[in-house]
DRENDO-1510 file (C-alpha; in Angstrom, 1 decimal, always signed):
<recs>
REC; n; res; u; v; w
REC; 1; UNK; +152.3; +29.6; +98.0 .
REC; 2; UNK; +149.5; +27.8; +99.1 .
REC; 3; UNK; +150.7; +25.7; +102.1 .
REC; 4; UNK; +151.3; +29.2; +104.0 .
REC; 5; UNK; +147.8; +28.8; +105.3 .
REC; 6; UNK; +148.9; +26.1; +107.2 .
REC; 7; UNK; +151.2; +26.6; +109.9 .
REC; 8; UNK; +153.5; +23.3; +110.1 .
REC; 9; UNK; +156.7; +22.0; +111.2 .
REC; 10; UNK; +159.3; +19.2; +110.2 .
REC; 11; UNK; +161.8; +17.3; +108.1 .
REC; 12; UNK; +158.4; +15.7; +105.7 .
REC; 13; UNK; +156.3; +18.5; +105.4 .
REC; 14; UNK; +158.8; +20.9; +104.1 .
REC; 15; UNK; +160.4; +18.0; +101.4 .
REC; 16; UNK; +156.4; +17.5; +100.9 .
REC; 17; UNK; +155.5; +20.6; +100.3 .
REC; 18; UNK; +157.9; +21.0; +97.4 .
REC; 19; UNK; +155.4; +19.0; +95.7 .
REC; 20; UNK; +152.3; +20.5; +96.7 .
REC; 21; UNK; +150.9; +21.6; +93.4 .
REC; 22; UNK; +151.7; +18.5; +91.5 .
REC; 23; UNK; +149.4; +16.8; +94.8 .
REC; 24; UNK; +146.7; +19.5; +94.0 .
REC; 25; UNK; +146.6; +18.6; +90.0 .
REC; 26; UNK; +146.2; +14.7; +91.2 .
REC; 27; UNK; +143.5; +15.2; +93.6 .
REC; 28; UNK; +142.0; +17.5; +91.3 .
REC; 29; UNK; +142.2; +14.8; +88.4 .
REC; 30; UNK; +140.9; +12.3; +90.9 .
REC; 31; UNK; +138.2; +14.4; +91.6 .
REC; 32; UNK; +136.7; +14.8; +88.3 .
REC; 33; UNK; +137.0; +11.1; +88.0 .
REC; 34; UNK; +134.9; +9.6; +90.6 .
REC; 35; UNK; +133.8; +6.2; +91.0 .
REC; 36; UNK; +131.2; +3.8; +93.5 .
REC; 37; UNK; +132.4; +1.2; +95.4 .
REC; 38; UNK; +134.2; -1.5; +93.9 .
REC; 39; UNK; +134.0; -0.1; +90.8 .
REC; 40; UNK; +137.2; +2.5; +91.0 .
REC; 41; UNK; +138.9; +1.1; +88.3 .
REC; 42; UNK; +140.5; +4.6; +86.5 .
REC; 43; UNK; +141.0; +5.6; +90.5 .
REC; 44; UNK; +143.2; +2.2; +90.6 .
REC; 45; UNK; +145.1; +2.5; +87.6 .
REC; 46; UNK; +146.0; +6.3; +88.1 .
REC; 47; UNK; +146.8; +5.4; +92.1 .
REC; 48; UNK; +148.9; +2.7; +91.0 .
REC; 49; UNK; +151.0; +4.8; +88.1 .
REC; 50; UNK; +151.5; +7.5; +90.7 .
REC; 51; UNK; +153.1; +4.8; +93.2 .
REC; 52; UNK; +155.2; +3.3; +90.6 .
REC; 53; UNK; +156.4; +6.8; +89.7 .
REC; 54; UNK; +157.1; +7.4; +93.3 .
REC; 55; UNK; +159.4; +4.4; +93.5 .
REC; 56; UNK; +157.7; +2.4; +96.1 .
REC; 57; UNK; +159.5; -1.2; +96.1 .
REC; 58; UNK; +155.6; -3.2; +95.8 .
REC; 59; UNK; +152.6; -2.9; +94.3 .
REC; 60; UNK; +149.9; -5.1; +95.0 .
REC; 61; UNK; +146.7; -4.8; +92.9 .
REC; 62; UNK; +143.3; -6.4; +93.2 .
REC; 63; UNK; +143.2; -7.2; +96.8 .
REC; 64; UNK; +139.2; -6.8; +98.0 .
REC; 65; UNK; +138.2; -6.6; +94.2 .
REC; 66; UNK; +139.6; -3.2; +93.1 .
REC; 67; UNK; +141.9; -2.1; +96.5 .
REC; 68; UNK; +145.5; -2.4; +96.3 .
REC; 69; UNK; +148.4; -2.5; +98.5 .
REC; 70; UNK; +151.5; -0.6; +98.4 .
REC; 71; UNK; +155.0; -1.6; +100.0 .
REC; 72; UNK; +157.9; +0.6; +100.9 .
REC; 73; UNK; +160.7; -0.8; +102.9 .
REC; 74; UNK; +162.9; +2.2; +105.3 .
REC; 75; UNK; +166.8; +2.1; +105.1 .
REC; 76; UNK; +167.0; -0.9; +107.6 .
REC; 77; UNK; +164.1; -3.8; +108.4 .
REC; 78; UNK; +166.2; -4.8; +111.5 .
REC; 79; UNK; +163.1; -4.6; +113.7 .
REC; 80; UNK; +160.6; -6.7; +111.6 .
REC; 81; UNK; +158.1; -4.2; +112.3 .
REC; 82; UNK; +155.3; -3.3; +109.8 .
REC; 83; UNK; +152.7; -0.3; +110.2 .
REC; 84; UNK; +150.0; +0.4; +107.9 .
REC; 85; UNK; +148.2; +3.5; +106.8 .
REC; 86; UNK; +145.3; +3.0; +105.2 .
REC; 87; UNK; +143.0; +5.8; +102.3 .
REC; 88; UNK; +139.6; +5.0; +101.3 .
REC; 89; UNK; +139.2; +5.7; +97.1 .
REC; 90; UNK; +135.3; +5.1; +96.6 .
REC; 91; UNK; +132.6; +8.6; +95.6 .
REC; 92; UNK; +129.0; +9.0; +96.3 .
REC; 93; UNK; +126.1; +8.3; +94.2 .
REC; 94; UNK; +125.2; +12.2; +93.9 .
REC; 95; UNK; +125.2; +14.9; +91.5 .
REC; 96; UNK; +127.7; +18.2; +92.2 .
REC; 97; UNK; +126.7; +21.3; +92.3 .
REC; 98; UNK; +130.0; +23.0; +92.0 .
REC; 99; UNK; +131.4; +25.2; +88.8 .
REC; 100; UNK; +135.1; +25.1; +89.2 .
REC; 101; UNK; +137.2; +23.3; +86.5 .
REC; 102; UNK; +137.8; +19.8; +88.5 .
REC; 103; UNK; +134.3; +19.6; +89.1 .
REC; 104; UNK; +132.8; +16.4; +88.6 .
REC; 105; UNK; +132.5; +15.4; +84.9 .
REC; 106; UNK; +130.4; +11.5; +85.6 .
REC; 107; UNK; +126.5; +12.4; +86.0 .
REC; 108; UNK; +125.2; +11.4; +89.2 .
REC; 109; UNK; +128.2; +10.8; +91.0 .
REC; 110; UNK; +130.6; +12.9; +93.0 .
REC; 111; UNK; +133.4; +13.0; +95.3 .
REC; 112; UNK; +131.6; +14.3; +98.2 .
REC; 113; UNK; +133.3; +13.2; +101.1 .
REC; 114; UNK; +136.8; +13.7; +100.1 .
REC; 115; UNK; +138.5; +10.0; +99.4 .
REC; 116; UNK; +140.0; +12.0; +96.5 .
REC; 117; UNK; +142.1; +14.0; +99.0 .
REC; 118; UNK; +142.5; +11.1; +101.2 .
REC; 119; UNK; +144.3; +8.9; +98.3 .
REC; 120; UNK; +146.5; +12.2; +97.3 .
REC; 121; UNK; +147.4; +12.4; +101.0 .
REC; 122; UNK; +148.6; +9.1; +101.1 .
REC; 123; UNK; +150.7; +9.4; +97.5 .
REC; 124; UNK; +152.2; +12.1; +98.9 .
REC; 125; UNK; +153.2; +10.2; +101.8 .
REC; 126; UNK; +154.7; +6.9; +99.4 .
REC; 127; UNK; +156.4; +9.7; +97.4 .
REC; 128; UNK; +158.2; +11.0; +100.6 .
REC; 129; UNK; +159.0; +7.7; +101.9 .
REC; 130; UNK; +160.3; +6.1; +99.1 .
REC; 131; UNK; +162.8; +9.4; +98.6 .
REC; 132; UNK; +164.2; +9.4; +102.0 .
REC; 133; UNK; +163.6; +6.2; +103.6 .
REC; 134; UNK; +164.4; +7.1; +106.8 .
REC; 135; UNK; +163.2; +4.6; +109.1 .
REC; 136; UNK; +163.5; +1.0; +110.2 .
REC; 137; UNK; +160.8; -1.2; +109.0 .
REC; 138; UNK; +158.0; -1.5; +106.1 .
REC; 139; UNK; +155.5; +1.0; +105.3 .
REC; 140; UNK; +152.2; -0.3; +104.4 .
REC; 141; UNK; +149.9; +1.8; +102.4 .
REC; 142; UNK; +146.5; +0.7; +102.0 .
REC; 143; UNK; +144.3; +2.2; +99.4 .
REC; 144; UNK; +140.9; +0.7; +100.1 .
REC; 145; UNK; +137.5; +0.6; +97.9 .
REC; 146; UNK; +134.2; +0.8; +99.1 .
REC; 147; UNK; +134.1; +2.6; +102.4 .
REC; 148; UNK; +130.6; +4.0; +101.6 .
REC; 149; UNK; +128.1; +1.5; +102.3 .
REC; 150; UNK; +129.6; -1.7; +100.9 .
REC; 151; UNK; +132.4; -2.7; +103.5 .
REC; 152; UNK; +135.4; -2.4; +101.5 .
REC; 153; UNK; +137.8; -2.9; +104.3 .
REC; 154; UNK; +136.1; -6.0; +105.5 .
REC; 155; UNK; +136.3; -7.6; +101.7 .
REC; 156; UNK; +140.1; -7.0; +101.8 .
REC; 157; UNK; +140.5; -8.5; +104.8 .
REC; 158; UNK; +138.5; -11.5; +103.6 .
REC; 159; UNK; +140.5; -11.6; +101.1 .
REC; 160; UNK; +143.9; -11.7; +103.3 .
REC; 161; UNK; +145.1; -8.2; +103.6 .
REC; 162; UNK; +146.7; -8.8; +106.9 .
REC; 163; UNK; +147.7; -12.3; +106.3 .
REC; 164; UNK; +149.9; -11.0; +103.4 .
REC; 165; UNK; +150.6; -7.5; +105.2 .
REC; 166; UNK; +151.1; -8.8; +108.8 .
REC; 167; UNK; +150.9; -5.2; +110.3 .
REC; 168; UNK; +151.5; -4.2; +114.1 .
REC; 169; UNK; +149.2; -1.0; +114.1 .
REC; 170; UNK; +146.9; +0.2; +111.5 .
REC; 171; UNK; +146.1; +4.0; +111.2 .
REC; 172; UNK; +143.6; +6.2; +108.8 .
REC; 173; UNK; +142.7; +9.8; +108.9 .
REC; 174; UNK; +139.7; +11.9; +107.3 .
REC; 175; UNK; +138.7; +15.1; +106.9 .
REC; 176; UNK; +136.4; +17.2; +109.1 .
REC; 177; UNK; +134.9; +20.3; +107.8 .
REC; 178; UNK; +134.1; +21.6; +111.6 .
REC; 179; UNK; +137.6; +21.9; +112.4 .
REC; 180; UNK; +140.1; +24.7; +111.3 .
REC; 181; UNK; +143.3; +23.6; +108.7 .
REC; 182; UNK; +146.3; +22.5; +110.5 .
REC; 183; UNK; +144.3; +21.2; +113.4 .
REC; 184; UNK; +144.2; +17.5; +114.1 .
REC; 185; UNK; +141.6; +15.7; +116.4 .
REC; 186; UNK; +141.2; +12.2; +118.2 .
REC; 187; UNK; +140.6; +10.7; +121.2 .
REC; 188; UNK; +141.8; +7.2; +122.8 .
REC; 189; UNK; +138.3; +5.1; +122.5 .
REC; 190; UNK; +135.1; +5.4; +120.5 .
REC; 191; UNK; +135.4; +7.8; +117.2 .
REC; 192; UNK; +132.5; +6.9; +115.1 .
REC; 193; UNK; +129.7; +4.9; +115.7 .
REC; 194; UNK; +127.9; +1.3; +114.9 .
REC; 195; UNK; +125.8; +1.9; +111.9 .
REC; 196; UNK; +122.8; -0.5; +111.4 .
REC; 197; UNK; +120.1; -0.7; +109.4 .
REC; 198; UNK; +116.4; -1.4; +110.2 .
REC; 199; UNK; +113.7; -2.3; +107.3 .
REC; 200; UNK; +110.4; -2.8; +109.0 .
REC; 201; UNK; +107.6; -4.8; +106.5 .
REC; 202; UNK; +104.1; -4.1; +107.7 .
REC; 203; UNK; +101.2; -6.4; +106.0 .
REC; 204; UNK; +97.7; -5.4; +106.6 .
REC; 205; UNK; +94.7; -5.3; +105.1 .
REC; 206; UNK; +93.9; -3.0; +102.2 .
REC; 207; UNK; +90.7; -0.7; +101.1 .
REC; 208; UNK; +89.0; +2.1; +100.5 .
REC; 209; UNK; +90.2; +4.6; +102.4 .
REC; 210; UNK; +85.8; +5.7; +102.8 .
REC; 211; UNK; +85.4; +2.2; +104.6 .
REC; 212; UNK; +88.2; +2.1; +106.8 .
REC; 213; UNK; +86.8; +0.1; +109.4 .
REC; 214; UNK; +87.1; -2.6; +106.9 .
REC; 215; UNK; +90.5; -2.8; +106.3 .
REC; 216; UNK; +93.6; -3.1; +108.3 .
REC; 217; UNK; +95.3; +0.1; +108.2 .
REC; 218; UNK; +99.4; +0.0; +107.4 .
REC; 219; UNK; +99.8; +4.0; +107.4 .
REC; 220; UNK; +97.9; +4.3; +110.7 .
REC; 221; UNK; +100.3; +0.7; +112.4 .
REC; 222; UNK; +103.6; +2.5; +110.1 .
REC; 223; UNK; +102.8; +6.5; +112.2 .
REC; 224; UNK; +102.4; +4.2; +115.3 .
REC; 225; UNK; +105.4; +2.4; +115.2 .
REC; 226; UNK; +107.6; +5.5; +114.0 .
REC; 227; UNK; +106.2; +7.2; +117.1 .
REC; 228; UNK; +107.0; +4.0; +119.0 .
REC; 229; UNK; +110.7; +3.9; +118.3 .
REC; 230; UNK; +111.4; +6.9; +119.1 .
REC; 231; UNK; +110.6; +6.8; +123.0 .
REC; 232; UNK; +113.3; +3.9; +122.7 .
REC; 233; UNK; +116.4; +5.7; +123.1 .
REC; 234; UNK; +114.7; +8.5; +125.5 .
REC; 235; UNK; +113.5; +5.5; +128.0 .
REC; 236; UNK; +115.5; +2.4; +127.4 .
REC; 237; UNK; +119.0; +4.4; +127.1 .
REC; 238; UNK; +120.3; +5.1; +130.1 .
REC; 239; UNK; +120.9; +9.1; +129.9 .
REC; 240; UNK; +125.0; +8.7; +130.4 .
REC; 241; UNK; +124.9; +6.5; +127.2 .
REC; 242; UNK; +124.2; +7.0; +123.5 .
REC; 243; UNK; +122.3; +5.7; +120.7 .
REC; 244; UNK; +120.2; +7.2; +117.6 .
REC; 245; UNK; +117.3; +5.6; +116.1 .
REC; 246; UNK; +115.8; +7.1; +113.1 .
REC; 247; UNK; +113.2; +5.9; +110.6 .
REC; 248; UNK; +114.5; +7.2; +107.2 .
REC; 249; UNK; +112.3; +6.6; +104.6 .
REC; 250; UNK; +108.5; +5.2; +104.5 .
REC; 251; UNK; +106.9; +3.4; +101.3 .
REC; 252; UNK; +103.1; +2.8; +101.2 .
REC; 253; UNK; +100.4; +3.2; +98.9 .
REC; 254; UNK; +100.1; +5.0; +95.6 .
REC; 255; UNK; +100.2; +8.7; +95.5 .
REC; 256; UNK; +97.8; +9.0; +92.5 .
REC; 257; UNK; +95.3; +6.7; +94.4 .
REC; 258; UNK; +94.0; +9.5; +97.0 .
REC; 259; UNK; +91.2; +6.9; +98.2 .
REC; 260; UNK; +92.7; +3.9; +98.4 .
REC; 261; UNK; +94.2; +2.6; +101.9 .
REC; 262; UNK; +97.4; +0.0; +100.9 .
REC; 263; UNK; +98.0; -3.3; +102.4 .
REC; 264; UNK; +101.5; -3.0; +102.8 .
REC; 265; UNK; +104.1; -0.7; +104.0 .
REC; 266; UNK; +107.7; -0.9; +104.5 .
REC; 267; UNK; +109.7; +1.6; +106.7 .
REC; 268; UNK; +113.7; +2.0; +106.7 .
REC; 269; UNK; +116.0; +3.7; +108.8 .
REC; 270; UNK; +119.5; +3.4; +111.2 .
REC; 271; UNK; +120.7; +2.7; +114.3 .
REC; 272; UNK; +124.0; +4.4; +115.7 .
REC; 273; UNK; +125.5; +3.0; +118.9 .
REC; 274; UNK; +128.8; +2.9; +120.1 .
REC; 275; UNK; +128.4; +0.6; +123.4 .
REC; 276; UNK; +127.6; -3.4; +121.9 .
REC; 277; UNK; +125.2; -4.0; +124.8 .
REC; 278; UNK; +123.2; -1.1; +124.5 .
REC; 279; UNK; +123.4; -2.0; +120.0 .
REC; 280; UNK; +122.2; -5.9; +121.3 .
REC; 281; UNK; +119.5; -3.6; +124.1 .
REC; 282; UNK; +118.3; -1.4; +120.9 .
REC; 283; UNK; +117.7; -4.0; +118.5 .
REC; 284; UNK; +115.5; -6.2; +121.1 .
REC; 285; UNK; +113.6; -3.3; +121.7 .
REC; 286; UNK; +113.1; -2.3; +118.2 .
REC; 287; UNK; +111.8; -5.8; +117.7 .
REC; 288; UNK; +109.2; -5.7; +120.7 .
REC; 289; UNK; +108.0; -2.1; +120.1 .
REC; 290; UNK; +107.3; -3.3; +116.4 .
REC; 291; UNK; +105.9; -6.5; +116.9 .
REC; 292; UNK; +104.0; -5.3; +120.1 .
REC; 293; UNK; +102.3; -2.2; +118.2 .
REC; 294; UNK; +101.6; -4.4; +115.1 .
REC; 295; UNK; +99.9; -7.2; +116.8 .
REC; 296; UNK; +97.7; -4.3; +118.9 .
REC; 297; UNK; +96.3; -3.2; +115.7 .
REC; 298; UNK; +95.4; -6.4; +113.7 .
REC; 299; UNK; +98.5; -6.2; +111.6 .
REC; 300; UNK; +101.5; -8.4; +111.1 .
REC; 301; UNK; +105.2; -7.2; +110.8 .
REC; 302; UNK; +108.6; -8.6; +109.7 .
REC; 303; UNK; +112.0; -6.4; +110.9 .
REC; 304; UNK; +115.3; -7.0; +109.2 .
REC; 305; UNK; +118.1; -5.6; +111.4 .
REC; 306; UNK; +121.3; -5.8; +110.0 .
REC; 307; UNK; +124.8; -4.9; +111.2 .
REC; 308; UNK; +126.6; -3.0; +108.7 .
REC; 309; UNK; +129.5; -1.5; +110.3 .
REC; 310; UNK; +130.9; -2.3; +114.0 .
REC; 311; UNK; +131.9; +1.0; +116.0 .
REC; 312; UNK; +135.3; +3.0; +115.2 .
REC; 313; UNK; +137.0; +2.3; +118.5 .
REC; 314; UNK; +140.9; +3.7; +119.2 .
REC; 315; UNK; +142.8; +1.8; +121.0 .
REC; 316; UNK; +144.7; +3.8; +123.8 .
REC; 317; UNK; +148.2; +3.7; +123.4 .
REC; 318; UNK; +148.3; +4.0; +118.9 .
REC; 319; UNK; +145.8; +7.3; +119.6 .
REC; 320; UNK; +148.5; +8.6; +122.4 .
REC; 321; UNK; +150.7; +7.4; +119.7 .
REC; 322; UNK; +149.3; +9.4; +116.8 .
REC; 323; UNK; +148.7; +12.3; +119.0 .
REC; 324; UNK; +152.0; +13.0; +119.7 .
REC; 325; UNK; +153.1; +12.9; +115.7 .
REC; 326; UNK; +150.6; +15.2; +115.2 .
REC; 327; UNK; +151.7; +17.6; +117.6 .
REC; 328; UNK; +155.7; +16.8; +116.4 .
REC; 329; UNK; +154.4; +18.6; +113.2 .
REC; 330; UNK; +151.2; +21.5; +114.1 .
REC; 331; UNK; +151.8; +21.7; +117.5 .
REC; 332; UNK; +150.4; +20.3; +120.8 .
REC; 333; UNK; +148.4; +23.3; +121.0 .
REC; 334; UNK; +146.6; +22.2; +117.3 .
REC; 335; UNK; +145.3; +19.2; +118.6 .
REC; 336; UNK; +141.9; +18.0; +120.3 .
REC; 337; UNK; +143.2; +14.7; +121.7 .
REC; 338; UNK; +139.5; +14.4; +123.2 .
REC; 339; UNK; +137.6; +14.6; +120.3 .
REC; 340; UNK; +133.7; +14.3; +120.6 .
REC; 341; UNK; +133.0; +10.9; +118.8 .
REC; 342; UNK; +130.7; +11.4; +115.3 .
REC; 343; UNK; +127.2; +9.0; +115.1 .
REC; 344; UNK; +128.5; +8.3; +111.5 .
REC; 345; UNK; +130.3; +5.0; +111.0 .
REC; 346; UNK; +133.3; +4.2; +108.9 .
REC; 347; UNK; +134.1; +0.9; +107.8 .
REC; 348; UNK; +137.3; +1.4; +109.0 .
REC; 349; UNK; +136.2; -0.2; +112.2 .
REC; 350; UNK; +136.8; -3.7; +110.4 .
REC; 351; UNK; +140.5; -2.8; +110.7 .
REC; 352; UNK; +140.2; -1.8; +114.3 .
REC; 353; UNK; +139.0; -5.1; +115.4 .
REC; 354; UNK; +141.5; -7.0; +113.6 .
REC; 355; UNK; +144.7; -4.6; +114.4 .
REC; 356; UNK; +145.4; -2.2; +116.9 .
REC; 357; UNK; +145.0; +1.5; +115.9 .
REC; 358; UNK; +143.7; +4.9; +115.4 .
REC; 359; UNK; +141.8; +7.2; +113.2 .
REC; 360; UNK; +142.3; +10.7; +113.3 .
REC; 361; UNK; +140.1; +13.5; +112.2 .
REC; 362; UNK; +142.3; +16.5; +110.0 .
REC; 363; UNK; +140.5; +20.1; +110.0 .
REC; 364; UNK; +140.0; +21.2; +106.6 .
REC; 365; UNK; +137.8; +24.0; +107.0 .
REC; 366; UNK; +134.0; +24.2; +105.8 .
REC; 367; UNK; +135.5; +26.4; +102.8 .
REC; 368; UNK; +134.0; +29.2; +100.4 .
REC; 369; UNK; +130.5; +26.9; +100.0 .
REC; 370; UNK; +130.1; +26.5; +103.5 .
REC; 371; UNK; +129.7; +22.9; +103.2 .
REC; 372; UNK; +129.9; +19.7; +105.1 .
REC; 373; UNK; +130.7; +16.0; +104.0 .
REC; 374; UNK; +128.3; +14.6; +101.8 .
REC; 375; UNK; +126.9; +18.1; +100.5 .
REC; 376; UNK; +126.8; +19.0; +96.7 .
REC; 377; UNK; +128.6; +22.1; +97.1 .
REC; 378; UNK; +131.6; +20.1; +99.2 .
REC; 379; UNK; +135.1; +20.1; +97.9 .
REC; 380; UNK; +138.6; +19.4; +99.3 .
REC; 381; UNK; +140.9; +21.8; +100.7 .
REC; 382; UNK; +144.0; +21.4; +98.9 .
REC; 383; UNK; +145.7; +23.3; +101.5 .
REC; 384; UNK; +146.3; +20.5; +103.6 .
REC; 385; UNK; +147.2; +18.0; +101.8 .
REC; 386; UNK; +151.1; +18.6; +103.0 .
REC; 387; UNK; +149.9; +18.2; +106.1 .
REC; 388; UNK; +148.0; +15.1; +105.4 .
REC; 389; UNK; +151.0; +13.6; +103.8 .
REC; 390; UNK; +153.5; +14.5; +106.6 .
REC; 391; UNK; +151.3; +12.9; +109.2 .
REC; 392; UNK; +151.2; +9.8; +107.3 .
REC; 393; UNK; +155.1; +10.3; +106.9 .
REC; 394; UNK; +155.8; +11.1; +110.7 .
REC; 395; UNK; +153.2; +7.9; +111.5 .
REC; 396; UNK; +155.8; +5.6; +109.9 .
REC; 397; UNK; +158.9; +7.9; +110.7 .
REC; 398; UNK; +158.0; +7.7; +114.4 .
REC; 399; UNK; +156.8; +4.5; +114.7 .
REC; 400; UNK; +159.6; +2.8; +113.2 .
REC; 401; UNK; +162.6; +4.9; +114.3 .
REC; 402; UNK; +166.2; +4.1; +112.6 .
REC; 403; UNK; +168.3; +3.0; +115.5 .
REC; 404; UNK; +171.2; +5.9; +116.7 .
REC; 405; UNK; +174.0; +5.5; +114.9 .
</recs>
């Protein structure tokens, strides 16, 4: 059977792994199925079938365009308390390299970061908790669009997910190639970084590239300022703190026009920070450097920073929390409970801010391809999605304990 890879323990992942391959032919289904941001409309009509199936008391649809809300109440709601567990649904705009039957059947698009797992997780958690119902308050499961890029977690709280869900902690999990299955890892602060993004205009003067001196050059101001940025973090960063700056992608000129020197140029790139002084310090600097460099060289710039997501922070006491339900169920031997923070981002940060809570990292293994998130050989490990489930389970279990009898 395939959940003897992972070693576990407990009430909800033995009742869950009953199940198992019925989870593996969902996430499978999901898989083959992938859709962008806000537009996960099959992904919302299948996840909201499966809930109905699993006999959740509420579904909510169409809360941050195509997210939906999913309420299951425990044997008693005594305490008033409410926790929620949020899933992220959206793909990637990329095309799969894979072979296997579930591979993805949409040109272009792919689930390469594994939302398909972490909505199957999550089922798998409503389906336990709406059998056995054994704690003392209202689960709240949060399946969430648009985590990659487009802020889907922010849009549903615009549009009032905690003023209709009134949650007292908030938790999500994702999962990490780098670590072994039946691991867990977190830590009680800073998981994933700010992301940012930079988009630099240059205006010059343009030419022919044999009369130089006549023009003002954007490719020469564009190599200076990508130079220029980089001695930011390596001399405005103090050493014990951290920040990335890098200049993604440059646009200038036509390559079929070997002779001619462009009067413009645009340059776009990220900044990851996790400290909000040293992301206000960065983007100063960013605008000096270019500014500075420009106006040395006769040209003129305009820089767009933008904020995209705030910093993945933990808060203390829901990561101590967390940590212990994961060791209730792999052991405290399986989990990293100081997990080195990522530079990516997650837009799950928006949650953070607004409700206290954690996000956990589950080892999943790089796999036969060898491959890391966003690769086009990546796939889920279906072996842990017991495990996934069970945490979710023992999150709400825990949390909201029936009172002794």
């Amino acid at each position: 059977m395939q959940v003897a890879r992972i070693r576990a323990g407990g009430r909800a992942f033995a009742h869950i792994s009953t199940f198992h391959p019925e989870l593996t032919s969902f996430r499978r289904d999901l898989h083959a199925h992938p859709e962008l941001g806000f537009e996960e409309k099959f992904t919302s009509a299948r996840v909201a079938e499966a809930l109905r199936q699993c006999g959740v008391d509420e579904v909510h649809e169409h809360i941050g365009k195509t997210g939906m809300v999913a309420l299951i109440h425990g044997q008693t709601r005594s305490s008033g308390s409410m926790i929620g567990l949020r899933a992220d649904m959206d793909a990637l705009p990329m095309q799969e390299s894979n072979e296997f039957t579930w591979k993805s059947a949409r040109q272009g698009l792919m689930h390469g970061c594994g939302h398909d797992g972490h909505i199957t997780m999550l089922v798998g958690a409503a389906r336990y908790l709406a059998a056995t119902r054994q704690f003392d308050g209202t689960a709240v499961l949060i399946f969430q669009p648009a985590e990659e890029g487009l802020g889907g977690a922010r849009v549903m709280i615009e549009d009032g997910l905690f003023d209709r869900f009134p949650v007292q902690s908030i938790f999500a999990m994702h999962n990490w190639p780098q670590m072994k299955p039946g691991t867990v890892g977190l830590n009680g602060g800073a998981m994933m970084a700010a992301a940012d993004r930079i988009t630099i205009d240059i205006t010059g003067r343009g030419g022919h590239g044999a009369h130089p001196y006549q023009t003002v050059d954007v490719v020469l101001v564009a190599g200076h300022i990508i130079t220029a940025l980089q001695g930011i973090v390596s001399r405005n960063v103090r050493a014990l703190d951290s920040a990335v700056v890098s200049l993604c992608a440059v646009q200038a000129g036509d390559l079929g026009a070997f002779s001619v020197l462009p009067g413009t140029a645009t340059l776009v790139g990220t900044v990851r920070s996790f400290d909000p002084a040293v992301q206000e310090m960065v983007e100063r600097r960013i605008q000096e450097v270019c500014s500075g460099v420009a106006m040395g060289m006769g040209a003129s710039v305009n820089v767009r920073y933008e904020r995209i997501y705030p910093a993945t922070i933990n808060t203390e006491s829901e990561a101590r929390f967390a940590g212990d339900v994961a060791a209730s169920i792999v052991g405290a031997e399986n989990v990293v409970r100081d997990l080195e923070p990522s530079m990516g981002a997650e837009d799950f940060s928006f949650m953070l801010q607004s409700r206290p809570g954690a996000y956990l990292r589950i080892g999943q293994g790089m796999g036969a391809n060898n491959s890391p998130l966003h690769n086009n050989r990546y796939d889920f490990n279906d072996d842990i999605l017991p495990l996934g489930a069970a945490l979710h389970a023992g999150l709400i279990e825990q949390g909201m304990p029936l009172a002794a009898a």
